[in-house]
C-alpha positions as CSV (number, residue, x, y, z in Angstrom):
1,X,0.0,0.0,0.0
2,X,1.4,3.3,-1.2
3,X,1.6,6.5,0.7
4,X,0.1,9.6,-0.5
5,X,2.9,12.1,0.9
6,X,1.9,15.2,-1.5
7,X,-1.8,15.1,-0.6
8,X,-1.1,15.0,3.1
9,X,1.6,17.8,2.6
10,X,-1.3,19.4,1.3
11,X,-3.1,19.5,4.2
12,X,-0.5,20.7,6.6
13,X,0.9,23.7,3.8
14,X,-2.9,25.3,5.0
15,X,-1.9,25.7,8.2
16,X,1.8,25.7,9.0
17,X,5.6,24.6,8.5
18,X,4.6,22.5,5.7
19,X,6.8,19.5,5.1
20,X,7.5,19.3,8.8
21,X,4.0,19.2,9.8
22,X,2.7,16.9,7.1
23,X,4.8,14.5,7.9
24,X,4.9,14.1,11.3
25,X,0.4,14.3,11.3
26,X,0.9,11.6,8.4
27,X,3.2,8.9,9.8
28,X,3.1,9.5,13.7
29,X,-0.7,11.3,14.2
30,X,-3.3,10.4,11.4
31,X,-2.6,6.9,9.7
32,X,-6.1,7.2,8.7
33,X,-5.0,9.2,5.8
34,X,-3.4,6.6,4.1
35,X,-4.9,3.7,6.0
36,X,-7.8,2.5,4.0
37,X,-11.3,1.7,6.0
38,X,-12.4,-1.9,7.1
39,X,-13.9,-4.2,5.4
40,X,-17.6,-3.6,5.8
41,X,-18.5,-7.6,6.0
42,X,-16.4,-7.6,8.7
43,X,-18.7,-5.2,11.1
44,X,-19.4,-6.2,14.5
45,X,-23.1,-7.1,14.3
46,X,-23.8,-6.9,18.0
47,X,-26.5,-3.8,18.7
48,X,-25.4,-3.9,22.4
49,X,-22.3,-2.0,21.4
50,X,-23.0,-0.2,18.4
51,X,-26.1,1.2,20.8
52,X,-23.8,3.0,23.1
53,X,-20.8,4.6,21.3
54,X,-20.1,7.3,23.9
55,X,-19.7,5.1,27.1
56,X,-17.5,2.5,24.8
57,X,-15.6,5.4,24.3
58,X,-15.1,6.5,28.3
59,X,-14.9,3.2,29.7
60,X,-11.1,2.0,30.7
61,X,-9.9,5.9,30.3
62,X,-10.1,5.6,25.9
63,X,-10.4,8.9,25.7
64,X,-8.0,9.9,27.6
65,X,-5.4,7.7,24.7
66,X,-2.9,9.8,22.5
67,X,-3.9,10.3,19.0
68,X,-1.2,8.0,18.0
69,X,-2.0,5.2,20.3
70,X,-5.6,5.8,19.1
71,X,-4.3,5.1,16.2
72,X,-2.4,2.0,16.7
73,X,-5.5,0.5,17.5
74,X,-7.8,2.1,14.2
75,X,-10.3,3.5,16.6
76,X,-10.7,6.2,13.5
77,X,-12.4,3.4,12.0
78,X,-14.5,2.1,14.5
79,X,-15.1,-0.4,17.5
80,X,-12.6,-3.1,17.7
81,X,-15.2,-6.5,18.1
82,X,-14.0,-8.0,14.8
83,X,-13.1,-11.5,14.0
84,X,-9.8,-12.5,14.9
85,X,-7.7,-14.2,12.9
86,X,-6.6,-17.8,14.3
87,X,-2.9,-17.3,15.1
88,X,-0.1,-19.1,12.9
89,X,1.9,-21.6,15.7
90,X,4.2,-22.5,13.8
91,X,5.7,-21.4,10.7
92,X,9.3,-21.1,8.3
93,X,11.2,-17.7,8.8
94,X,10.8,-16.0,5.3
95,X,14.1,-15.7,2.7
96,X,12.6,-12.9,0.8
97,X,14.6,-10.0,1.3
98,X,11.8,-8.0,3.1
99,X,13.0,-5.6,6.1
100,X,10.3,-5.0,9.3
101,X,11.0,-1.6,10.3
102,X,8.1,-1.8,12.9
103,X,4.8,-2.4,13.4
104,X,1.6,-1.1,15.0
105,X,-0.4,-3.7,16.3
106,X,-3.6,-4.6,17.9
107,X,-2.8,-7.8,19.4
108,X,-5.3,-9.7,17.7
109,X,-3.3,-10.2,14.1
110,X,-4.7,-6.6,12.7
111,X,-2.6,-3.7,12.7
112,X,0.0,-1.9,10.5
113,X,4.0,-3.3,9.5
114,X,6.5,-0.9,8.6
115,X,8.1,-3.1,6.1
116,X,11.4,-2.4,3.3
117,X,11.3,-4.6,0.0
118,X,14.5,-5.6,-1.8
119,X,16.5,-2.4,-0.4
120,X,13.2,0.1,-1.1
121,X,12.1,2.8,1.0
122,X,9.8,2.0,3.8
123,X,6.1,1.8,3.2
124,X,3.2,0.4,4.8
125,X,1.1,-2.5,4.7
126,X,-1.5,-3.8,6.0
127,X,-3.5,-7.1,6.0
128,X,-4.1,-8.7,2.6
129,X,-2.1,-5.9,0.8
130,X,0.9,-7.6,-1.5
131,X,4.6,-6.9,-0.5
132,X,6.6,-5.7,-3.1
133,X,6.5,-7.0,-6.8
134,X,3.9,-9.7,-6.0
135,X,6.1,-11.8,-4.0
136,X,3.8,-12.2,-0.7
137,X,0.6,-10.8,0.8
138,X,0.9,-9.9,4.4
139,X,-1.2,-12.0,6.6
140,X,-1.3,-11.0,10.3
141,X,0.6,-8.5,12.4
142,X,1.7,-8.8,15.7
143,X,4.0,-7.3,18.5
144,X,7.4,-8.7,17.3
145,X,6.7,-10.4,13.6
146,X,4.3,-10.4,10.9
147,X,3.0,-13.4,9.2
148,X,3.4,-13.7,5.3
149,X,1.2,-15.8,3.2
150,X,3.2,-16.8,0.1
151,X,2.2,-19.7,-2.6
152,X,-0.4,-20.4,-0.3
153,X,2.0,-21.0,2.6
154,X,2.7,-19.1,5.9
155,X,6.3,-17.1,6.3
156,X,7.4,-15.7,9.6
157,X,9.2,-12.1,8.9
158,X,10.3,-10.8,12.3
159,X,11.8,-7.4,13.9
160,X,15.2,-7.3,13.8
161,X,16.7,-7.7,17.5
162,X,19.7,-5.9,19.7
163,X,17.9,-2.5,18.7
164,X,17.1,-0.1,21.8
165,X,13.3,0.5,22.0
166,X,13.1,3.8,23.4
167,X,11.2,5.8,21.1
168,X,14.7,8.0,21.5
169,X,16.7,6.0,22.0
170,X,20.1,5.0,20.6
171,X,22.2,7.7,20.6
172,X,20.0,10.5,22.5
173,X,19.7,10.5,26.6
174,X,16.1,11.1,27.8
175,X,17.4,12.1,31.0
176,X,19.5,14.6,29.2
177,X,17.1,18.3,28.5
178,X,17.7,19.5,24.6
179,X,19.8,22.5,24.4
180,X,17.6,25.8,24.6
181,X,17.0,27.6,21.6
182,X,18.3,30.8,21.6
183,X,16.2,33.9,21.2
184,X,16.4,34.4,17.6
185,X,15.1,32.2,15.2
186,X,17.4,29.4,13.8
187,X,15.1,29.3,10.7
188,X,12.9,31.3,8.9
189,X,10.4,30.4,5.9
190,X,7.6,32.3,3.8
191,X,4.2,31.4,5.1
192,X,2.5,32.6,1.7
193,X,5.0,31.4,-0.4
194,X,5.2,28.1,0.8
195,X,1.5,27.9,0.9
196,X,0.7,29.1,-2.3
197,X,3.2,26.8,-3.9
198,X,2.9,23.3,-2.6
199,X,5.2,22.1,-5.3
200,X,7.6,24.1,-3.8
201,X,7.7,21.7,-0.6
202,X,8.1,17.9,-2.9
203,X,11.4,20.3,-4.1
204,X,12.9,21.3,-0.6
205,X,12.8,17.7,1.4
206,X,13.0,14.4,1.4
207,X,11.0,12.6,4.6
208,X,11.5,9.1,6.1
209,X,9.9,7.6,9.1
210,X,13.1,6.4,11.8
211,X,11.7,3.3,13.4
212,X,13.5,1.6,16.0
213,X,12.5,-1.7,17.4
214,X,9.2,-1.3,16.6
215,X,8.7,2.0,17.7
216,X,8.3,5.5,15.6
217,X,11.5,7.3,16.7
218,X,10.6,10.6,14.2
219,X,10.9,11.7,11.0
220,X,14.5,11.9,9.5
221,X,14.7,15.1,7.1
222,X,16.9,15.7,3.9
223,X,16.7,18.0,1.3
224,X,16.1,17.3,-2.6
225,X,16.6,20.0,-5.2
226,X,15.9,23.0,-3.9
227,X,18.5,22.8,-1.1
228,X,18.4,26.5,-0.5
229,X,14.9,26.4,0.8
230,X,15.5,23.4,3.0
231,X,18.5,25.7,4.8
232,X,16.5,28.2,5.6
233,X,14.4,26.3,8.5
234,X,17.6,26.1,10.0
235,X,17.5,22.1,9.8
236,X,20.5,20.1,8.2
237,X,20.4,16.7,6.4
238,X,19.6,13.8,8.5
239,X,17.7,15.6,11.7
240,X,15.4,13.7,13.3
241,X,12.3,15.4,14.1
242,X,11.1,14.1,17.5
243,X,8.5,16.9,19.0
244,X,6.8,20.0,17.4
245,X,5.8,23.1,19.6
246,X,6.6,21.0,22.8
247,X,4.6,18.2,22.6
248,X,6.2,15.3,22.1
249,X,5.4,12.8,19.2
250,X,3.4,10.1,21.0
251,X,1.6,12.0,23.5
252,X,-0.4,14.5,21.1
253,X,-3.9,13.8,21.5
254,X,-5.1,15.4,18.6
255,X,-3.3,16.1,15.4
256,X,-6.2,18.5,14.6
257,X,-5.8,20.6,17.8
258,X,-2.0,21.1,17.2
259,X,-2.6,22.3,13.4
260,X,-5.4,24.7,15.0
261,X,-3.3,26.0,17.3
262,X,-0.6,26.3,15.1
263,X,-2.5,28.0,11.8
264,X,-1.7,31.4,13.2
265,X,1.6,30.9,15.2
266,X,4.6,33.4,14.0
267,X,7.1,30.7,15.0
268,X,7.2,27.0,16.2
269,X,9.4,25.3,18.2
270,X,10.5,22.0,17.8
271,X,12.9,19.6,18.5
272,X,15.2,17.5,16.5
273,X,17.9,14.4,17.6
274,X,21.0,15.5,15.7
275,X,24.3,13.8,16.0
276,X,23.1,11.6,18.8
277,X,21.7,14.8,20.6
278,X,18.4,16.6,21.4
279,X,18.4,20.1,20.0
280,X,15.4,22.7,20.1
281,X,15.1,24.4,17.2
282,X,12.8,27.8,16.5
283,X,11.8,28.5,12.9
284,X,10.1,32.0,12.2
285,X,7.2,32.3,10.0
286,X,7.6,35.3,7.9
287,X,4.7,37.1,5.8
């Protein structure tokens, strides 16, 4: 299943810091833009719970959930009393060259893998979608490995191991504050130009989601043609995006609240791991 990056960047380039923005509400905030909705057939058909939607949603402190654990478990889409899949025991590790960056699962065989074909970028997948160049259709995903279901056969791709799984980990100390951003703005970007030229944005960066054991570590940044554009938010190549204006990645909410309160900010503040350290970064919106 294939992103939609420039539609997404859409959405964020009417409110904010474009790229930055876009991506970080598309891989680490929203999945439901690129997720696609459940199979209808597949509908709880129990009245009981379809009856009540607001007390499902209170009970066991739901609402309280951050918008991307909310998302891990597709609440977007609606209640969770589907079929589950029979779990596969027993089954051969796979020998297609398939990476599993991650995964955001349910527990009960549904969720989301992070997966890299043959050397590709990372995209995502989820449950009967096919794997690269036909080779397998993903099966079930769970905590630490995905099932595969190949020549009508199960395969066992698993996360890689050894891997620190802090969301920040490897490199930067949580215990350790980012260095304060000085008063001045590292960055500074036209707000109408940028907006009035998305184009302009798919020419200034490059995004990838860092996953590390299985968990969304940020977005790593790099620029593409327009280079010049990309150094004026004060970012360099590889930083890895971990919070915007405080908040860090996987305790937002709501993605919609943060582009609200962002629409008419004059700068944001954000915070990037670069060269195995945290760093807080301002960027000044300009008119």
């Amino acid at each position: 299943m294939h992103t939609h990056l420039p539609r997404l960047l859409n959405l964020a380039l009417a409110v904010m810091l474009a790229w930055m923005t876009a991506g970080l509400v598309w891989l680490m905030l929203a999945p439901e833009g690129v997720l696609p909705p459940p199979d209808p057939a597949a509908a709880p058909t129990d009245t009981t719970h379809s009856s009540s939607p607001a007390s499902a949603t209170t009970e066991a402190g739901e609402d309280r959930a951050s918008g991307f654990s909310r998302s891990a478990r597709h609440e977007p889409f609606g209640p969770l009393e589907t079929a589950t899949p029979a779990p596969v025991e027993q089954a051969p590790e796979t020998r297609l060259q398939l990476d599993l960056k991650g995964v955001l699962a349910d527990g009960h065989g549904d969720g989301t893998a992070f997966i890299a074909a043959g050397g590709r970028d990372i995209e995502l997948y989820r449950p009967d979608d096919t794997i690269g160049e036909q080779m397998a259709t993903l099966d079930q995903v769970h905590p630490d490995h995905v099932v595969l279901l190949r020549d009508g056969r199960h395969e066992i791709l698993r996360l890689p191991r050894g891997e620190d799984p802090r969301i920040a980990g490897n490199g930067a100390d949580r215990s350790a504050e980012p260095s304060p951003a000085t008063s001045s703005a590292d960055g500074r970007i036209s707000r109408d130009r940028w907006l009035n030229d998305p184009e302009r944005v798919m020419d200034a960066v490059r995004a990838r989601p860092v996953i590390r054991q299985g968990s969304l570590a940020g977005l790593e940044v790099r620029p593409t043609r327009n280079r010049r554009d990309f150094e004026r938010t004060g970012l360099r190549p590889g930083d890895i995006i971990t919070s915007v204006g405080g908040r860090e990645i996987s305790a937002i909410e709501d993605p919609e609240t943060l582009l609200a309160d962002l629409q008419d900010a004059r700068r944001v503040d954000i915070t990037v791991e670069r060269d195995g350290q945290a760093r807080s970064l301002s960027i000044e919106f300009t008119e």
